[in-house]
C-alpha positions as CSV (number, residue, x, y, z in Angstrom):
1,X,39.3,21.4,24.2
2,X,36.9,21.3,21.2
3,X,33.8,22.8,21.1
4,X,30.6,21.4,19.7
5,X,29.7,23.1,16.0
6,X,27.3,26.0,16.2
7,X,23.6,25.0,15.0
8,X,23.0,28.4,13.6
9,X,26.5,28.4,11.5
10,X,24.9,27.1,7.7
11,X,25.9,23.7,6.3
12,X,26.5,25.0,2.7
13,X,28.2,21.8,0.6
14,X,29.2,18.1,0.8
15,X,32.7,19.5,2.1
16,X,31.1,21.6,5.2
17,X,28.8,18.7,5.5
18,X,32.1,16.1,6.0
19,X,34.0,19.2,8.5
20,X,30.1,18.9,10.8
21,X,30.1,15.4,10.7
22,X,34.1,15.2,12.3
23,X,33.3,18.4,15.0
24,X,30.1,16.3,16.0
25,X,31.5,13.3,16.6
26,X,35.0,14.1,17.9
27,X,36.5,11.4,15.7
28,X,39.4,10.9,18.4
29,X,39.3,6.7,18.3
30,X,37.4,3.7,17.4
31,X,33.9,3.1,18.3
32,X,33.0,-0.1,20.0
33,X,29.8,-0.8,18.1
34,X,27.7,0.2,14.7
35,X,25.7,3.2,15.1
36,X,24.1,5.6,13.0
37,X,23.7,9.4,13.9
38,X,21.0,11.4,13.0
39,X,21.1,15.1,12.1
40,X,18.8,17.8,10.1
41,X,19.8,20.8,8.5
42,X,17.0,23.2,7.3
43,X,16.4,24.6,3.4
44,X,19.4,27.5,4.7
45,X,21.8,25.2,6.1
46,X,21.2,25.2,9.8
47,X,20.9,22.5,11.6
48,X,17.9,21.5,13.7
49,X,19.8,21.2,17.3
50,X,19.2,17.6,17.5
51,X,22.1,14.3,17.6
52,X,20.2,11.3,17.9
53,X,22.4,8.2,18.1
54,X,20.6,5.2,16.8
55,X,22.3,2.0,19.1
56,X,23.8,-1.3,18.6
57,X,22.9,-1.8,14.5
58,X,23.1,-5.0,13.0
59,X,25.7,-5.7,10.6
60,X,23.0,-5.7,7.9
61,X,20.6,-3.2,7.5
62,X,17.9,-3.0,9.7
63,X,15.0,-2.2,7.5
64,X,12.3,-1.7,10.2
65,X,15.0,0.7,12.3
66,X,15.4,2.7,8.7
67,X,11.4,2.8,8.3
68,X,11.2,4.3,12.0
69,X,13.9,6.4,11.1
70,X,12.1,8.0,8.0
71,X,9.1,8.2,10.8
72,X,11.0,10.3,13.0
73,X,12.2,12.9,9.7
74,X,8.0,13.7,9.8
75,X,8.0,14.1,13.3
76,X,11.1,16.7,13.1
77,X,9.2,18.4,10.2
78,X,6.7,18.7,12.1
79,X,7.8,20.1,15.3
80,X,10.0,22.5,12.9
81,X,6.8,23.5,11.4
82,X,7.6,22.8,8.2
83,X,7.1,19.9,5.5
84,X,9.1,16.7,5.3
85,X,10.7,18.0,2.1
86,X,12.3,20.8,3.8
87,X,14.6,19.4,5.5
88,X,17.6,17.4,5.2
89,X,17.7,14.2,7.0
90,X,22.0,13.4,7.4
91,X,23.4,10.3,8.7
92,X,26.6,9.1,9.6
93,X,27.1,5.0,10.2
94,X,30.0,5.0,12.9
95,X,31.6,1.8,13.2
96,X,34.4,-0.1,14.0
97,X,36.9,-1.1,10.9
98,X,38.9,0.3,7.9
99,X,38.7,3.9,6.8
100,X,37.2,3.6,3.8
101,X,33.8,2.1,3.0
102,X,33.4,-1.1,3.1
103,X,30.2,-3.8,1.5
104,X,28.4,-3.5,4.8
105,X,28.5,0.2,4.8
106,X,27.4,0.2,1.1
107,X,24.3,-2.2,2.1
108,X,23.0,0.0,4.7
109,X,23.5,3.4,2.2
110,X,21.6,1.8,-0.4
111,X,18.8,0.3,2.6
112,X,19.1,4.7,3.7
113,X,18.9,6.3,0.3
114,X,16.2,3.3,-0.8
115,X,13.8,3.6,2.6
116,X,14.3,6.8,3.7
117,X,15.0,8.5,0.7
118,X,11.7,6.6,-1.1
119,X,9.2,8.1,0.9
120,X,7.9,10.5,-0.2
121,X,11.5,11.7,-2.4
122,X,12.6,12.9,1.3
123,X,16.6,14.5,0.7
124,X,18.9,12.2,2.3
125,X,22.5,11.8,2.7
126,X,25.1,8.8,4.1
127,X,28.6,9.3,5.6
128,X,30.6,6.7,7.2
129,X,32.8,7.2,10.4
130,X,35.5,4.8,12.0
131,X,36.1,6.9,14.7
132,X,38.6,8.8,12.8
133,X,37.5,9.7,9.7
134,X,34.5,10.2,8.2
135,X,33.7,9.4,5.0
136,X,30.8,10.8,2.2
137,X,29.0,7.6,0.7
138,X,25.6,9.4,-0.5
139,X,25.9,13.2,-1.1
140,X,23.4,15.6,-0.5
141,X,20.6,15.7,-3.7
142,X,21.5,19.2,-3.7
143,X,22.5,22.0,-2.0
144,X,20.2,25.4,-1.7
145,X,21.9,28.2,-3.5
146,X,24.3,30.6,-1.3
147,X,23.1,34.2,-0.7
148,X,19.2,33.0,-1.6
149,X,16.9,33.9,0.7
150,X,14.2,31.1,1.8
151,X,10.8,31.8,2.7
152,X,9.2,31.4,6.1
């Protein structure tokens, strides 16, 4: 039986990010629509104990949905008492199809990075899941150094 990631074990590199995306999803079979999962991970690496599924996306990106979506990063900021720059917003488009990215997937990472990432310069990164893989499309702007210690 697999276990869900810890929240408080850091998120340190691209790599790590990938391995977080597979635990949290269980990649164990296709999906049976488009959806795109949201997670946070703070300036150390830890992740803000929140999965929010976003349902039933349209083949093309949804620009309204992604503009919500940037709304609820401030909202998440916020009740993490911090600003919207300190945190990482990471998303994962699971659908159905091949393993590797395909034009749709690239639409709605360049609609992410473009809408998301555009407000306000907020750090964003895309994977892409088929229910068995997942796959890194944006990577993270940057990752904090290891060892450093972040203020409160």
């Amino acid at each position: 039986m697999r276990t869900r990631p810890r929240p408080d074990v850091p998120v340190t590199s691209d790599a790590e990010l990938t391995a977080r995306w597979r635990d949290l999803l269980h990649l164990d079979g296709p999906p049976s629509q488009r959806r795109l999962f949201l997670i946070w991970l703070r300036r150390d690496g830890t992740m803000v104990e929140l999965l929010i599924p976003v349902e039933e996306l349209p083949l093309e990106p949804d620009r309204v949905a992604l503009g919500n979506v940037a709304g609820l990063h401030a909202v998440v900021a916020e009740a993490e008492n911090v600003d919207d720059a300190d945190l990482h917003l990471a998303t994962c488009l699971e659908r159905p199809g091949p393993p590797t990215p395909t034009p749709d997937d690239e639409a709605w990472c360049a609609a992410i990075e473009s809408i998301v990432g555009g407000r306000g310069g907020l750090d964003c990164s895309v994977h892409v899941g088929n229910g068995r893989t997942a796959v890194p499309l944006l990577p993270r702007g940057s990752w904090p150094a290891q060892g450093r210690a972040t203020g409160a």
